[in-house]
N, C-alpha and C positions, 0 to 999 in steps of 0.2 A: 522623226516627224510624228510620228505612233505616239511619242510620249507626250508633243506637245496638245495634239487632239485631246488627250486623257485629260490634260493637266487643264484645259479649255472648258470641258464639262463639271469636271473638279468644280471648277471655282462658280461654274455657274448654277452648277446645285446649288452650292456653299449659299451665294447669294439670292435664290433665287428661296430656300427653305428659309432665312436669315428677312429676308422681306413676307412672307406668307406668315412667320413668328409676328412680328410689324404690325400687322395690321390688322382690325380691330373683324374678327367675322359681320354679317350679313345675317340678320334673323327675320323671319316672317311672324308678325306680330297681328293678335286678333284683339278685336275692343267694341265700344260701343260711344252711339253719336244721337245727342237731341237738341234742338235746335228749335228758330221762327223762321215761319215763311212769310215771307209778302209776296202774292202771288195776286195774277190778276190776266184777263185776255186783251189781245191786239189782233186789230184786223179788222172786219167789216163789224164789230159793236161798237156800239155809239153809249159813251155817258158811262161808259163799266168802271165804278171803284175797286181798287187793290181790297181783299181782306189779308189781314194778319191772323196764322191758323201756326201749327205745329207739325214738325219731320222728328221721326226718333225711329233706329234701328239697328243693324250689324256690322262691323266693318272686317275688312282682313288688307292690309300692308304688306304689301310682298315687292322686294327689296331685288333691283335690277345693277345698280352700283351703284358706292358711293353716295350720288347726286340722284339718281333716277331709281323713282320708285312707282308701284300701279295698287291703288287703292279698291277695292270692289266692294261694294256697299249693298246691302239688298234694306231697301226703307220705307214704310207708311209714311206717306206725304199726303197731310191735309193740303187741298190750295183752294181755287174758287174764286170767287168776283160778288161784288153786289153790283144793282142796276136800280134805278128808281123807276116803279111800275104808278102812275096816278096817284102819286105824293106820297108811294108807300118804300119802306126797302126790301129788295127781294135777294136776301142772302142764296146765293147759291154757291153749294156745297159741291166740289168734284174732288175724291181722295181715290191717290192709285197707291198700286206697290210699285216702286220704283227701285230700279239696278243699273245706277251708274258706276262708272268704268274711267278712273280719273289716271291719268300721268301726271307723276307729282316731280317734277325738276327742284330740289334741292339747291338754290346761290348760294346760301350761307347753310351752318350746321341746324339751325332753326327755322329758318324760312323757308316756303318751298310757294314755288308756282305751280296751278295745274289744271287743267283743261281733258276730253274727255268726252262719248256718247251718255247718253239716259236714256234706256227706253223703261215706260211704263206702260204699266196695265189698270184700267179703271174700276177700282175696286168696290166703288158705290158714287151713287150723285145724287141731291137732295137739293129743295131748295125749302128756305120756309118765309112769310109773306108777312112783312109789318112787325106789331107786335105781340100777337097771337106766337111766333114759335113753332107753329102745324106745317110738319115737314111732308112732302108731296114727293114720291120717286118720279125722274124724269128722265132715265138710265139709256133710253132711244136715244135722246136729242144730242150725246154725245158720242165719240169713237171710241170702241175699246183699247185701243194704243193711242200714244205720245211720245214722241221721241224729239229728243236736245238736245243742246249740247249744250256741255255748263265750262265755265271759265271762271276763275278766280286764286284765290291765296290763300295760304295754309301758314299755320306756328304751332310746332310739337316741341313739348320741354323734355329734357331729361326723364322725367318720371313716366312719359309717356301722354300726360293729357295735351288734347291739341284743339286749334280752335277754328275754322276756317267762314269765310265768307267766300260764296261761289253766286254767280247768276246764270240763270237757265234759257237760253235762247230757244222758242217753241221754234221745230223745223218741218210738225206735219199739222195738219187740219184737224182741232178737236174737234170740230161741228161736224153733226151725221144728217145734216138737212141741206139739203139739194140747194146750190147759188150762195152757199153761206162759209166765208172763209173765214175762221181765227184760230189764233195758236197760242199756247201758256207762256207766261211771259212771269218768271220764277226769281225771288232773290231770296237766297239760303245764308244762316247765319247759324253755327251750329257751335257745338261746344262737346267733346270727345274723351274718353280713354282708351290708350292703348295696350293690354297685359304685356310685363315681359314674360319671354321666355327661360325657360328652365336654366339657360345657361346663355342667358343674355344679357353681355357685361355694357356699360357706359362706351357710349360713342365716340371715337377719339373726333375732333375736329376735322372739316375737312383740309385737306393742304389748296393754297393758293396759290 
């Protein structure tokens, strides 16, 4: 009985170092991401235009299996709104540092789904009036946090560049004035590199 037990783990060494040979390691990979925003507020403002402004920043990919990987980003995010003030534009300027926190679900070896918190912090707010360009600080009138959640899709090649479209669902009050609710309401469209690592070989596909 003794010999069969032995001869039981035998083989499932055999197979189990014979599959761990198989398949392809698991590397954490860091890179960088710049992108457009079209950003703009919902909620109690009336007549708010989307501006399109610019995100660019760090990223690190850290690799949970296979399929499932968690992206952490730390980014300067332009965003903002115009409003027409007595026939004028009043570009307002609101740019945080933003750290969101994506799960990336891999279906195929290139595409991946991902979804995810964002909290930011307001890193400065500006508005400027018409077409003078005389920017005004207005840094009270909004919260120093914002928090999101963003949802969208992701496509990394071989080489590591990757390209995602995500939208940002505003989930707390950026207004800091009393009876006044609105939330950022964000659509990211970025374009990425990821470095390999030292000894990070080509991805086998995933099995189906």
């Amino acid at each position: 009985m003794k010999k069969y037990i032995y001869l039981f783990f035998a083989v499932f060494m055999i197979v189990f170092n014979v599959q761990g040979q198989d398949e392809d390691p698991l590397y954490t990979r860091a890179g960088f991401k710049l992108g457009l925003n079209y950003s703009n507020l919902t909620g109690d403002i009336d007549n708010a235009d989307a501006r399109t402004r610019i995100h660019l920043g760090a990223v690190i990919e850290f690799p949970i299996s296979q399929r499932f990987y968690i992206q952490t980003e730390v980014l300067y995010s332009a965003q903002g709104f115009t409003i027409d003030e007595n026939g004028e534009e009043n570009k307002i300027s609101l740019n945080y540092l933003s750290l969101p926190v994506l799960t990336k679900f891999y279906f195929t070896p290139k595409f991946s789904f991902e979804t995810g918190p964002r909290l930011s912090t307001l890193a400065s707010s500006s508005r400027s009036i018409g077409d003078e360009d005389t920017e005004d600080e207005f840094f009270e009138a909004f919260n120093d946090v914002d928090f999101s959640w963003m949802i969208g899709a992701g496509y990394k090649a071989e080489s590591g560049m990757f390209f995602q479209l995500n939208y940002g669902l505003g989930l707390s009050n950026v207004s800091n004035i009393d009876g006044i609710n609105n939330t950022n309401s964000l659509l990211q469209l970025s374009i990425g590199y990821l470095f390999k690592t030292k000894n990070n070989r080509r991805q086998e596909p995933i099995s189906q």
